[in-house]
N, C-alpha and C positions, 0 to 999 in steps of 0.2 A: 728599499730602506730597511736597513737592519735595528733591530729593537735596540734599544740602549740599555745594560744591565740595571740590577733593582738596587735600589738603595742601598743594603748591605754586601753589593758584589763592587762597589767603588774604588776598593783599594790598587793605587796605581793604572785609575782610567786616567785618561789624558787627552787635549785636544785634538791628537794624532788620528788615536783611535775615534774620536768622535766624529773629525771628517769625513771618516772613509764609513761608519754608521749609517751617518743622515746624508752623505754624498755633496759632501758640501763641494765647490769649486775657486774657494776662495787663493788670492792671488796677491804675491808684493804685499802692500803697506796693508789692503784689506785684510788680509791673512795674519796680520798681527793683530790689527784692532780686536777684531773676532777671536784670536786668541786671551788675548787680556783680558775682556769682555766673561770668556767664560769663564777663566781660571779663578773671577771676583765670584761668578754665580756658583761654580763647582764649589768654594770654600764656602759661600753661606751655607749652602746646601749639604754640605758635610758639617758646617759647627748647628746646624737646626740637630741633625739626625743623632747628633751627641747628647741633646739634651731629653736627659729620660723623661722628662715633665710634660713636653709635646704629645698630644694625641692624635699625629698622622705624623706618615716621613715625606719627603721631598726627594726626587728624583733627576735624573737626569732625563732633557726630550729635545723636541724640535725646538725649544724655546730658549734653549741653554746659553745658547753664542745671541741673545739679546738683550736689548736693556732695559729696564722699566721702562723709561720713554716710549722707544721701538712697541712694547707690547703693549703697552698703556693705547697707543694708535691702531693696535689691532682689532680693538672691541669699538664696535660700531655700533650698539643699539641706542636709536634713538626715538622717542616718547613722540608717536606722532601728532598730532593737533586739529583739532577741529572733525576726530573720528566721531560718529554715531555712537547713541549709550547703546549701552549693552539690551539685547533683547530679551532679557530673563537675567536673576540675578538670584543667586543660590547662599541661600542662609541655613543654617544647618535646623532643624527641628527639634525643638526639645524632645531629650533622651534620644536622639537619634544614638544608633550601636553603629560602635566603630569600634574594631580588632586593634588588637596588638599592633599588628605589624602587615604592612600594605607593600606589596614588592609586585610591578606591575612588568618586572623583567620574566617573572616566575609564569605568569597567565601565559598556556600553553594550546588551550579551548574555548577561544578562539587567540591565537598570539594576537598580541595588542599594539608591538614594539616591535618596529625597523630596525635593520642594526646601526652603529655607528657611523653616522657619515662624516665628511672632513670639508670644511667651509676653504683651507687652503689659506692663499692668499685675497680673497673676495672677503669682506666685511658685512657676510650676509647672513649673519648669525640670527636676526629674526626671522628670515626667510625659512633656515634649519629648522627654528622652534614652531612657525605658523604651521608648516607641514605635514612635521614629528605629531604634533596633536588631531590636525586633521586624518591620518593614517589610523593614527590611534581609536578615532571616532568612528570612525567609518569601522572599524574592524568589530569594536564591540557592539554597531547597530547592525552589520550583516553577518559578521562570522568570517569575513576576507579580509586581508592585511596585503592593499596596497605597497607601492612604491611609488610615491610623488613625486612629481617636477618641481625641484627646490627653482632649477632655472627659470620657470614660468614665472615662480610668484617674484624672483630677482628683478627679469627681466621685465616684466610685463605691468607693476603695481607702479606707475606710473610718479605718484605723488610721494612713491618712496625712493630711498636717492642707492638702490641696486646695493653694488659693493661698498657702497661708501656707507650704507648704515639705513636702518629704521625699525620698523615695531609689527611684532608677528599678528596684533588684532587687523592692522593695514592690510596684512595678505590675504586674511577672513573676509576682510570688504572687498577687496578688490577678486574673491571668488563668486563671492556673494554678488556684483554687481556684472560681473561679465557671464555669468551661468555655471562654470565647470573647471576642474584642473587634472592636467591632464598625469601621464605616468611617466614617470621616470628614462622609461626607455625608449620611450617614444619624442620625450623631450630632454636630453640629458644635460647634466650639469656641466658647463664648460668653465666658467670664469674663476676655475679652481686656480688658475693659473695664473691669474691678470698682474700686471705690472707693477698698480699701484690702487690702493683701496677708495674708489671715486666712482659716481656715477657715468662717467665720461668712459671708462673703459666697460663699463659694464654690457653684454653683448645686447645687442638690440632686440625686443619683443619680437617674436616672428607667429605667422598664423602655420603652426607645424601640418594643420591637415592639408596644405597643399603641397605637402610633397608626398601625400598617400593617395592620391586621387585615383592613381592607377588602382588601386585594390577595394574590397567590397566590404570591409570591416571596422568603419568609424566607430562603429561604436566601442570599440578597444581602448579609443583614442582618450576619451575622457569618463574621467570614472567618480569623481565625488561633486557634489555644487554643497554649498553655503547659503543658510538662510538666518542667519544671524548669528552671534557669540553670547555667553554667557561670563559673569563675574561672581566672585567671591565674594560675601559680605559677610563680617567687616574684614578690611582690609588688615593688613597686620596681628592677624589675629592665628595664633598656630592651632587652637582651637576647632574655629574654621576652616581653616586649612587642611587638617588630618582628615575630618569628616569630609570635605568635598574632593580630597584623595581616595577615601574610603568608598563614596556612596556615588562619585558621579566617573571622576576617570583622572588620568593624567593632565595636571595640567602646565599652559603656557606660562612662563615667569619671565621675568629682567633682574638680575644680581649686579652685583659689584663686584669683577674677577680680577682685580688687578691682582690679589695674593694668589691664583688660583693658579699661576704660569710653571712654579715647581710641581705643584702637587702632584704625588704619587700613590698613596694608599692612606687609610687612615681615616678617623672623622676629622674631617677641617672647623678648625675653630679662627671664629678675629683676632686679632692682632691685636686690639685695644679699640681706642679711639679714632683711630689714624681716618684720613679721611677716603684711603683707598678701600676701608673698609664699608660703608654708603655711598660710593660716586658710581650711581648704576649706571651700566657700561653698555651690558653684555646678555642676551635671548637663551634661554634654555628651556629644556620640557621636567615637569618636576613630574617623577614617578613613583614616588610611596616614601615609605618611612619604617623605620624600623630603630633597633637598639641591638648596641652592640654585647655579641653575648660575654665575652671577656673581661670587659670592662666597664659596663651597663652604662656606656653614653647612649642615650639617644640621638637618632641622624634620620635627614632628611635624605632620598637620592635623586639626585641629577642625573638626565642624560648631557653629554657635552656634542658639540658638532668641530673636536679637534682631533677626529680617527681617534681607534683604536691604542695608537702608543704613548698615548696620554692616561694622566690617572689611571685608576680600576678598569681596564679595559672600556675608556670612555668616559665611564661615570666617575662622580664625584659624591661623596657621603657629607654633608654640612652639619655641625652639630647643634645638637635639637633639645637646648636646656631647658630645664623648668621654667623658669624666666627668661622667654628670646629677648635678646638684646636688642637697641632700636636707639637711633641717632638722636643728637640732642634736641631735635625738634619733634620726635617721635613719631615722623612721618612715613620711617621706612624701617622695617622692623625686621627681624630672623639673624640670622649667620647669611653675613653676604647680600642683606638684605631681602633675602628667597622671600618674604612674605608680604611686599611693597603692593603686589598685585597678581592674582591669579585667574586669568584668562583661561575659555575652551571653547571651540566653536559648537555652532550647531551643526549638522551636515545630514545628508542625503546621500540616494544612489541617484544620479544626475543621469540626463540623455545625452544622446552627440550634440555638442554646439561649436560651432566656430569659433576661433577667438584670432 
């Protein structure tokens, strides 16, 4: 797949060149639809990038030939119920010292951050976010930066519904109750592909260590466990939030991405009111904060789990005003809602266990 040019290289793209881009295969009547489809999204996307008032631009990607509907059903994360409270809960300290600017892409002693990965067609964007932090954790308590089995926690967390959607604390319990998760290469992501975003296609839990029996080194096989998660208190609170980016580590979130499907570069700000601005959707790993030097917005950064040709090579920058904004029942607060809830696990170096 070839990259799609940047916002200001736009002039005279067109759906032609965009098939032959992203390899699309589209045919007959679909091949119109998908045409029209885009040429509504290509104009918004060009009358945004006109208005100099905007503080991000909007791009062309994999999302271009969809509809808000279509991508509105992409986001999966769902609020699971009846989880266990959190086993520690992180309130910041008075005068606790927190820096300027916290970019956990930059930590290089020990790396903190995996790279990008791409959830695909699967709806397992909490799974992305449970794991993204467990990697994360595990790296600042030993100094190694894993690669996790996103598939394990998809496949295997039973009480969550796989591709079809749930909640990255889910995957914490279900490491936390089975002993250990294993690595990526040993258990790799397959349901990048699946048909249609539901538990029913999602690949079946398998116990991967019997297919290494012939060999002498399980202990390769599994490499972090889980003995509870931590939370942010209070909730909604950017306050809290800066300092428990500052002081403990990256952590898990759920936003509201339905505006997020253009974006390209920029700090993203709301829209208004609208209620695609609050209808959290969607699991991501929040990784520091900073402000921008040009134009001194402040922003929060997202990792995203939609590859690399998305946004800022992945990420996403939310803006981080003096006053976060927060829906009218003021139960969910930030740009995008980033501040409704922020999750981290606890973790360990785990022994070989079966699962």
């Amino acid at each position: 797949m070839a990259a799609s040019p940047k916002w200001h290289q736009l002039d005279g793209y067109t759906f032609e060149k965009f098939v032959k881009d992203h390899r699309r295969s589209y045919t007959g009547a679909e091949y119109k639809k998908r045409e029209q489809i885009f040429n509504e999204n290509f104009a918004a996307i060009r009358k945004h990038n006109s208005d100099k008032t905007q503080t991000y631009k909007k791009g062309v990607n994999a999302f271009t030939d969809v509809t808000k509907e279509e991508f509105k059903a992409y986001n999966r994360y769902a609020k699971a119920k009846d989880l266990p409270p959190p086993t520690e809960v992180h309130r910041a300290a008075p005068g606790a010292s927190v820096p300027d600017t916290k970019d956990y892409r930059l930590n290089v002693n020990p790396r903190v951050l995996t790279d990008i990965k791409n959830q695909g067609m699967c709806g397992n964007c909490w799974a992305h976010s449970s794991v993204e932090s467990l990697e994360s954790y595990f790296a600042m308590q030993t100094g190694q930066l894993p690669t996790l089995s996103t598939q394990q926690i998809t496949s295997c967390a039973e009480f969550m519904n796989g591709c079809g959607g749930g909640d990255a604390v889910a995957g914490w319990i279900y490491v936390n109750n089975t002993g250990s998760i294993t690595s990526e290469w040993a258990y790799p992501f397959v349901d990048i592909f699946v048909p249609e975003m539901s538990k029913s296609v999602t690949a079946p839990c398998k116990n991967i260590t019997k297919e290494f029996k012939p060999f002498g080194w399980f202990n390769e096989l599994t490499e972090v466990g889980v003995n509870g998660y931590g939370s942010v208190s209070p909730a909604n609170d950017a306050k809290a939030a800066k300092e428990a980016l500052a002081n403990v580590g990256p952590m898990s979130i759920s936003v509201a991405a339905l505006g997020w499907k253009d974006y390209e570069s920029g700090v993203y700000q709301n829209n208004g009111n609208s209620t695609d601005d609050w209808s959290i959707d969607h699991a991501v790993q929040m990784v520091g904060y900073g402000t921008d030097s040009a134009s001194g917005q402040n922003y929060w950064i997202v990792k995203n789990s939609w590859g690399t040709l998305w946004g800022e090579d992945g990420f996403i920058k939310l803006d981080r005003p003096a006053q976060e904004p927060c829906n009218f029942f003021g139960n969910v607060c930030g740009t995008s809602g980033c501040l409704n809830g922020l999750n981290y696990p606890s973790v360990y170096q785990a022994k070989t266990k079966y699962f």
